[in-house]
N, C-alpha and C positions, 0 to 999 in steps of 0.2 A: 504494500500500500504506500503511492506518495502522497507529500502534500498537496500536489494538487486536487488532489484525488477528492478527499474532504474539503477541500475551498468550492469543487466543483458543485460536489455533492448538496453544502452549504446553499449555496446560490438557489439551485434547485428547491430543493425543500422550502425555499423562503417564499418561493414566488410561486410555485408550483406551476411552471411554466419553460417551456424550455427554450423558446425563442427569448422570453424576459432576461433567462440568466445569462443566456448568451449574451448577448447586449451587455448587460453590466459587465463581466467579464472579459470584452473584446476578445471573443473567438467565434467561430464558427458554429453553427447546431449540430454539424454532423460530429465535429470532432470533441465537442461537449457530449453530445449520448453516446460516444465511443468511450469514451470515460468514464462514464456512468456506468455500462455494460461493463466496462474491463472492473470495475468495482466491485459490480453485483458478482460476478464470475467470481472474485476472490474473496470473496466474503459466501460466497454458495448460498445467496438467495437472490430474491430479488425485493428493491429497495425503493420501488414507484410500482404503482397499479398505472398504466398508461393507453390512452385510446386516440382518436381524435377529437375527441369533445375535452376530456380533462385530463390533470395526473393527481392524483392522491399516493401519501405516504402508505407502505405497508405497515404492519405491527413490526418487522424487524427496523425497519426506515424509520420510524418514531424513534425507538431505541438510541440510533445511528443518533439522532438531531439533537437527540439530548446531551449527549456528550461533545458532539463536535464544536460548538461555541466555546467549552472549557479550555480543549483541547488546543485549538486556536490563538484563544487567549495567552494561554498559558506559554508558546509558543513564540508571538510577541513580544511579551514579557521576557522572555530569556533571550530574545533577538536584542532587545533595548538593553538589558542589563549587558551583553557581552560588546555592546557599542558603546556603554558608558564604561566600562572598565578600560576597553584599549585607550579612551580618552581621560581616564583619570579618575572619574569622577563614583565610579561605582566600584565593588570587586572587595576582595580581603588582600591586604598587606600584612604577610607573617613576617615577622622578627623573632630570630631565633637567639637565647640565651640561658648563660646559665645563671638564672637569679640570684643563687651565694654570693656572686661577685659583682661589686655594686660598681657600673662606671653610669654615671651622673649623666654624664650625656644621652642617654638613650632615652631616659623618661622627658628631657627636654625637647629631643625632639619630635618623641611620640607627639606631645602634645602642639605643635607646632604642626604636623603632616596632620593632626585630626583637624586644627581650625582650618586648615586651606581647604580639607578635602572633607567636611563632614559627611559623605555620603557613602567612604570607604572605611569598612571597619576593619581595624586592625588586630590581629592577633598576636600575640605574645607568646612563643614556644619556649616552655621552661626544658632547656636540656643539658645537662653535661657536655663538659667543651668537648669529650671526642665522641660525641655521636653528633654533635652539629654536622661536620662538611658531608656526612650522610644523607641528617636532614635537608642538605642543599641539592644532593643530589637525585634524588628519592622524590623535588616536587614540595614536601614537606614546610618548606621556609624558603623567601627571597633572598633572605640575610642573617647573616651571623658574624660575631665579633672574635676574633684569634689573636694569640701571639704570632708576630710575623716569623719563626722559627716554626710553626704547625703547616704553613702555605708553602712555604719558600719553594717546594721542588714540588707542587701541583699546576701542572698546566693547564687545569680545567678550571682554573679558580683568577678569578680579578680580584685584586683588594686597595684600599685605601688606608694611610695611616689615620688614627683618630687621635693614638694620645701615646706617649713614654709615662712612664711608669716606674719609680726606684723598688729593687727589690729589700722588705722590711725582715727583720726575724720574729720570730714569735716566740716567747720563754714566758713562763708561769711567773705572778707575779711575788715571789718566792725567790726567782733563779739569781744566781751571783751579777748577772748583768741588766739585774730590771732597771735599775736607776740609771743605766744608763741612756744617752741622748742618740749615739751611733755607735757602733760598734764596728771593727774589721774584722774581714771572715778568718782569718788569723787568730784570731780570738778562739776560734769555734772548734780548732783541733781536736778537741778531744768531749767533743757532744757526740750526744748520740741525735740522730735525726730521727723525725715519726713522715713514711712516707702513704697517701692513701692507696687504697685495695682498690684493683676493678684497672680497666684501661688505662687509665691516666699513670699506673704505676709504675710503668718502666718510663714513660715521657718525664715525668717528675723525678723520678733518679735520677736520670739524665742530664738533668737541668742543673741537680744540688752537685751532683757529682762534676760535672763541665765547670762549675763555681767555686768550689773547693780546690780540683788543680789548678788553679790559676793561682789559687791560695796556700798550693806547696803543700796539698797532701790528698787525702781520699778519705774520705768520709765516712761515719758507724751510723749505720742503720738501724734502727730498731725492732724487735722481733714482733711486738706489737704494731700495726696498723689500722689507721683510720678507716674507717668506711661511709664517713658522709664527713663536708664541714664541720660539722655542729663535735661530733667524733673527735677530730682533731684539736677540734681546743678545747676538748675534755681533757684530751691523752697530756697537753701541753700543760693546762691548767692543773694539772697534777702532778708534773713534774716528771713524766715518764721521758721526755725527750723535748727538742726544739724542731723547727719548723721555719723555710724561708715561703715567703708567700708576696704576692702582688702588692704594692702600697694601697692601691685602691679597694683591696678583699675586705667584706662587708666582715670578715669574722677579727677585722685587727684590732674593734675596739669594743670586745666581751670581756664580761667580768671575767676576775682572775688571770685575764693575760696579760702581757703586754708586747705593746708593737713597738721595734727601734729600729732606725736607720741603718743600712750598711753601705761597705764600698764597694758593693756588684754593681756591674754594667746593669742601668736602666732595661726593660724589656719595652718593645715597639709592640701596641695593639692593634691592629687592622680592623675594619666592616672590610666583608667578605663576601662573596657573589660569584654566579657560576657567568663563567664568560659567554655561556649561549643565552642569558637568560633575555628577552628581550621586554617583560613588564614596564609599561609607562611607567605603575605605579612602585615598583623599585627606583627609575631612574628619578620619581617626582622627590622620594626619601633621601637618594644619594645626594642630591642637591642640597636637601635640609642640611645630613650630614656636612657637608663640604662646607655652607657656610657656619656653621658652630664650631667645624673645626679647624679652618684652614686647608683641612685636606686635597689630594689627589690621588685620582686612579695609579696604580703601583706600573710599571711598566712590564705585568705579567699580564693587565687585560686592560680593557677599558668598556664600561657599559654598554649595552650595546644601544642602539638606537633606532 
């Protein structure tokens, strides 16, 4: 069955006339009741009682009339919505994050994309940083926010810088270095480190481990491991171990811990996007982005357009 099928059909039933609907639909009568036939045929009844004096509906043609106005409608309806999305104005905008980790920017400019664009609603994807470039790729989300070291060697992926970022320690406020204001990772020889369970856990050793040689030695792990934020500065807040974490990490300023300064090289965060995506309404957000943060597309993509 195509759509014309039902417009045709439509027409017909309305005026109960076949030359009429002809007429309003500019076509032909012959190839309007060919239409008709090829319908009745695929539906195996028939859908007009027809003579030369009149046409009346059958009981299945009633049927038929009742739904087809919905049907139409509804039709319409999703023709306009997917003409107002290519143009901005309708559709969902997912943003994918991991809400443990608070960068400030994002809720500013959520609300800055909802006043330009009240008509598109946006979604919020709460995910762990390594199931995001999944969710990018999978459909799931426009965008997501990474360390420029999680991107570096993906050629399917565009990003933009947003923000640098100093990496903080985290120690119980207990530990011999809570009063302090900075500390050097030199300091740290002889901690034991708490690193979390699940994906992130080899990327995160990686990290303390790559920062510690720099710092003239190799680092103790802890046998205990966290299993969520919240985990982690339990384990810290009690003194089982330390922890290097993002300045910006929503968990650096919970009772019982404390956050200090160190001398590791800043981390670069990126928005992130897949280089085929071609969403208006990503590119209407990258803009947002760009102006809050100064930023530019990375020379691995650039939006597309």
């Amino acid at each position: 069955m195509e759509l014309r099928h039902l417009r045709y059909f439509q027409a017909v039933s309305r005026t109960l006339n076949f030359s009429r609907a002809a007429e309003q639909l500019h076509v032909a009568q012959p190839a309007l009741s060919r239409q008709i036939r090829d319908l009745e045929a695929e539906l195996g009844t028939r859908l007009f009682d027809r003579n030369r004096v009149r046409v009346q509906l059958t009981d299945a043609g009633r049927t038929l009339a009742s739904h087809v106005p919905k049907l139409l409608a509804e039709l319409d309806l999703a023709v306009e919505s997917v003409r107002a999305t290519q143009a901005g104005t309708a559709g969902k905008l997912m943003i994918c994050n991991d809400w443990r980790v608070s960068i400030q920017l994002i809720p500013a400019t959520v609300i800055e994309f909802r006043t330009r664009h009240p008509g598109v609603e946006v979604s919020l994807v709460d995910l762990p940083v390594h199931e995001q470039i999944t969710a990018l790729r999978a459909g799931r989300a426009h965008i997501c926010f990474q360390g420029a070291e999680a991107i570096s060697s993906r050629v399917d992926l565009a990003s933009m810088p947003i923000l640098r970022t100093e990496i903080k320690l985290l120690v119980s406020e207990q530990h011999r270095l809570a009063n302090r204001r900075r500390v050097r990772l030199t300091d740290l020889r002889n901690e034991t480190f708490i690193q979390p369970i699940g994906k992130d856990e080899a990327s995160y050793a990686a990290f303390v481990a790559q920062n510690c040689r720099l710092a003239g030695f190799s680092p103790i792990f802890t046998p205990q491991k966290a299993s969520s934020a919240e985990a982690l500065v339990t384990l810290v807040g009690a003194g089982l171990g330390i922890a290097l974490i993002p300045g910006f990490a929503s968990i650096a300023d919970r009772p019982f811990v404390r956050s200090i300064s160190t001398d590791c090289e800043p981390i670069e965060i990126h928005a992130v996007w897949l280089r085929t995506e071609g969403s208006t309404l990503l590119r209407e957000y990258l803009e947002i982005v760009k102006a809050h943060t100064g930023g530019s597309p990375s020379p691995s993509g650039q939006p597309s357009s």
